[in-house]
Structures are given as C-alpha cells and as structure tokens.
MDTraj code that builds the backbone (N, CA, C; nanometers):
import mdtraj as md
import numpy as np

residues = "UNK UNK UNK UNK UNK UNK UNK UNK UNK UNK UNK UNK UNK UNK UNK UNK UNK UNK UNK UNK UNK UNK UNK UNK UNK UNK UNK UNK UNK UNK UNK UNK UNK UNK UNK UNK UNK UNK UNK UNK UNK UNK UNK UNK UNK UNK UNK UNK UNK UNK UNK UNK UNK UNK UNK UNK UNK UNK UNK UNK UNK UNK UNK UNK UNK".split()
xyz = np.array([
    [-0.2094, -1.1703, -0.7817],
    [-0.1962, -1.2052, -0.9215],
    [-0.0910, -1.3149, -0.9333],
    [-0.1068, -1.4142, -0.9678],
    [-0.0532, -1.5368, -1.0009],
    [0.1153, -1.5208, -1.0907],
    [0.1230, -1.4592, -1.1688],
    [0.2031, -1.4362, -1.2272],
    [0.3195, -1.3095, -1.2659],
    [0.2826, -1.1953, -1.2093],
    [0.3247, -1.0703, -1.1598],
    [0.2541, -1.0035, -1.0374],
    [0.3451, -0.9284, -1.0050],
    [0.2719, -0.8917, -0.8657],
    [0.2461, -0.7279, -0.8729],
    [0.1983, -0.6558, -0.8286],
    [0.1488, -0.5192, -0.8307],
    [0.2778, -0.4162, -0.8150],
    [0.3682, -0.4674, -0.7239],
    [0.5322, -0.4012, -0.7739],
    [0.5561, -0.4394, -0.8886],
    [0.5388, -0.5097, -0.9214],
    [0.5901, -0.5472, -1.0767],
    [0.5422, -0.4558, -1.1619],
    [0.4034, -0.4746, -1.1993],
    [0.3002, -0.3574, -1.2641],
    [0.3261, -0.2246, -1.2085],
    [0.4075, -0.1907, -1.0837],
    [0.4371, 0.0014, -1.0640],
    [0.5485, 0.0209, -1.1323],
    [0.6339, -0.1302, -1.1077],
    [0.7625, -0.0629, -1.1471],
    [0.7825, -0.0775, -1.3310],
    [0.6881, -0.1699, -1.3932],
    [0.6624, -0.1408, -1.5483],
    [0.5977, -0.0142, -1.6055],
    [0.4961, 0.0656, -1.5148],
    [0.4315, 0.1940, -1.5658],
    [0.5571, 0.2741, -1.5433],
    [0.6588, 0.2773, -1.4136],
    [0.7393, 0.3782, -1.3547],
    [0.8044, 0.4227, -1.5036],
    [0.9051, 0.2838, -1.5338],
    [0.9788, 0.3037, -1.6000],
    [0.9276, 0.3228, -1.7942],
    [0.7867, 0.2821, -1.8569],
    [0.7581, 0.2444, -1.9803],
    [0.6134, 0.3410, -1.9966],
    [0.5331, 0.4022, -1.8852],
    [0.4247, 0.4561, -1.8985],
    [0.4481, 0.5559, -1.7925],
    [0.5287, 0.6449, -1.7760],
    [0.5386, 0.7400, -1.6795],
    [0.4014, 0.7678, -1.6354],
    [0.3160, 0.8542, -1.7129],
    [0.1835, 0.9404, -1.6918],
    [0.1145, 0.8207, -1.6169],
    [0.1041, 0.7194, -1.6279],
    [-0.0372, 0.6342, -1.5409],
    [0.0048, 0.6165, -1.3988],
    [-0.1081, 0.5899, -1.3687],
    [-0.1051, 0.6147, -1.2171],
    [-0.1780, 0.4915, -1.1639],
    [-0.1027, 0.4896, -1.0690],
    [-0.1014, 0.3279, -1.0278],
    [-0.1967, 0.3358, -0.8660],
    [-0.2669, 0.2513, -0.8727],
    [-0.3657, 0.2457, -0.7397],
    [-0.3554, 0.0981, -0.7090],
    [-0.2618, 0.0574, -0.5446],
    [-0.2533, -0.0439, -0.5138],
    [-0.4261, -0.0683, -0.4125],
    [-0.4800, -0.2021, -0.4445],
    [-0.5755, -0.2429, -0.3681],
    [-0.5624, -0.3544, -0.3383],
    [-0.5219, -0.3679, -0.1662],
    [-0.4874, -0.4805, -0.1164],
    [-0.5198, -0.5458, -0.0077],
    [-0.5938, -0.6784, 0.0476],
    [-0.6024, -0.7370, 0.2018],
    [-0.5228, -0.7684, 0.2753],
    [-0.3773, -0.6721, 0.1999],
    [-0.2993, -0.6903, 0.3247],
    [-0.2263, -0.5241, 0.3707],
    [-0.2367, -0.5192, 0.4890],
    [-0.1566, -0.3589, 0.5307],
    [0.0287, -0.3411, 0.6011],
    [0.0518, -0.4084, 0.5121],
    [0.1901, -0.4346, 0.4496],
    [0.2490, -0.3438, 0.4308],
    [0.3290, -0.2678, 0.5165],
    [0.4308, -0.1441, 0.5088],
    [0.4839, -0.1397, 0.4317],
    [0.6021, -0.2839, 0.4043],
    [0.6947, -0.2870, 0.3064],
    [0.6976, -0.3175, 0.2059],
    [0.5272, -0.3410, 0.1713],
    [0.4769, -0.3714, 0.0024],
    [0.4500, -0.1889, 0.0032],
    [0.3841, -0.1277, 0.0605],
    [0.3553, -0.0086, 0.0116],
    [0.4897, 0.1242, 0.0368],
    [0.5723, 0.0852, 0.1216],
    [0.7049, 0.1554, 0.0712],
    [0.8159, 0.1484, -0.0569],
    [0.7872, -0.0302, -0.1028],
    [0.7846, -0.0546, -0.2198],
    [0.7289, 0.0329, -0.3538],
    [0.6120, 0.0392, -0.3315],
    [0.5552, 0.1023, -0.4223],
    [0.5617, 0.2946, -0.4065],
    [0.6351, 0.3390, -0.3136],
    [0.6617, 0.4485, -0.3442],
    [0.7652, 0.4821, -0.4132],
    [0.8769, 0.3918, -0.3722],
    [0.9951, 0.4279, -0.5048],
    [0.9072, 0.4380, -0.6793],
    [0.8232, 0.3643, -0.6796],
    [0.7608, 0.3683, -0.8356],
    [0.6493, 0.4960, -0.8246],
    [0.6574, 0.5401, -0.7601],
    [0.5589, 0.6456, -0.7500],
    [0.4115, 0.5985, -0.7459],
    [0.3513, 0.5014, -0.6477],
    [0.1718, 0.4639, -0.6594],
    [0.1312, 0.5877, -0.6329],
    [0.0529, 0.6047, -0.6586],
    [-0.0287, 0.7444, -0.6426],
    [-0.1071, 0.6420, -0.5106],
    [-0.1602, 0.5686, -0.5198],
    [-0.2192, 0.5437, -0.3702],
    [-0.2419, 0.3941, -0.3210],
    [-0.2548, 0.3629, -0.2099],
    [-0.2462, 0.2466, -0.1495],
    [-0.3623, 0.2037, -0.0670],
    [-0.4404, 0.1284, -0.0810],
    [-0.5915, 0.1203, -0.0028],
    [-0.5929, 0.0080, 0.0235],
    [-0.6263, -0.0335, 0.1532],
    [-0.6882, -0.1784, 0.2125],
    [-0.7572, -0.2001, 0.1971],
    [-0.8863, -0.3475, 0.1887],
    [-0.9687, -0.3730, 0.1690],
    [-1.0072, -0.3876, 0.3398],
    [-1.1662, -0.3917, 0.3919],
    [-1.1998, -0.3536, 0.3010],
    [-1.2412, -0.1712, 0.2828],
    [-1.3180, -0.1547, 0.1337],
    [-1.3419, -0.0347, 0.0793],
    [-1.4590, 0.0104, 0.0559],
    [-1.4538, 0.0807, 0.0794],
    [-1.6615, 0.1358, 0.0470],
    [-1.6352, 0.2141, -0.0866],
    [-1.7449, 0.2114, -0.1528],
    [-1.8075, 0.2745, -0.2499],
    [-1.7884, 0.4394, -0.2304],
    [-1.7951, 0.4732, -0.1173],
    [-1.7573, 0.6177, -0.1051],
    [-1.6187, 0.6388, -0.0968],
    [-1.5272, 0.5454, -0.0914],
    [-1.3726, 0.5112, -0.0298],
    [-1.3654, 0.5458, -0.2070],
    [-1.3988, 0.4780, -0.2837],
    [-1.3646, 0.4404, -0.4370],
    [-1.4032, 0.5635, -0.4913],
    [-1.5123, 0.6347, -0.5086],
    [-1.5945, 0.7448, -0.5280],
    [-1.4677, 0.8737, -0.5577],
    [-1.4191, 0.8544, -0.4090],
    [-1.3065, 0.9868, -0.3686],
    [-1.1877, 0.9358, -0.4352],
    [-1.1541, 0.8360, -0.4210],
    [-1.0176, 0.8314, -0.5363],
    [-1.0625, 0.8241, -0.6703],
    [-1.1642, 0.8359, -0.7248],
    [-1.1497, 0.8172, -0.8981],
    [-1.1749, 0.9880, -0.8782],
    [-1.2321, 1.0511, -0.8302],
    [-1.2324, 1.2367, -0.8314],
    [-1.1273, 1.2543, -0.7981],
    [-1.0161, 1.1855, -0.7192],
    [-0.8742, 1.2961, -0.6669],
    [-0.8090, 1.2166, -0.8290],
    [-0.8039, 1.1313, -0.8582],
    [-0.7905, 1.0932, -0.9636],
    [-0.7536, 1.1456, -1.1284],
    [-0.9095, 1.1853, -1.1286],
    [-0.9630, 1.2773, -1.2228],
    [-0.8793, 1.3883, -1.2041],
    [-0.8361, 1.4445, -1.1392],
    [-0.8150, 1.6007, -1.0898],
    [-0.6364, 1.6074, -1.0963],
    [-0.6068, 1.5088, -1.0983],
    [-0.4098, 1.4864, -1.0965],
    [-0.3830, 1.5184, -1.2561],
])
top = md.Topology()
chain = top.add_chain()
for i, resn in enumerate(residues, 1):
    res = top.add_residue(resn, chain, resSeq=i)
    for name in ("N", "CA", "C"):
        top.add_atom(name, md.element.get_by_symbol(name[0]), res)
traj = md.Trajectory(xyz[None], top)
C-alpha cells in the first residue's frame, strides 16, 4: 500500500477498533514484519501464494473468534 503500510492499519485497529481483527496477506515471509504485527495483536499472517481452501479456513476460524 502506497501510503500506509499494514503495521500501520494493526497498529490503528490495536489502539481505535480493539474488536477487529486484522489478517496480514503478504509476498513476503518476513519475520520481522510479522513479529511486528504481533505486538498489535494480527490474528493471522499468510503468504501468498493462497488457495481458496487456505482462505475458506480462515474466514470459518474467523467467524468462530
């Protein structure tokens, strides 16, 4: 994203939208972007790429939080 970056967007829900839940989706497998995003609490972190059954199972564990 050109203008904010996906830490940016965890750490704006962390602190202004507690309840949402943040799902990083990324082409890169970047430790220290996704240890980043645990201080904000992501609920989850996925590489591309993703299958349809990959997506399937996180909108049901999703649903279910």
């Amino acid at each position: 994203m050109p203008s904010v970056s996906g830490i940016d967007i965890a750490k704006y829900c962390y602190y202004n939208k507690p309840k949402t839940k943040v799902v990083f989706l990324s082409g890169y497998a970047d430790f220290e972007y996704a240890q980043e995003g645990i201080k904000y609490q992501v609920f989850e972190y996925i590489t591309k790429p993703v299958s349809v059954n990959d997506i399937h199972s996180l909108l049901l564990k999703l649903s279910t939080q």
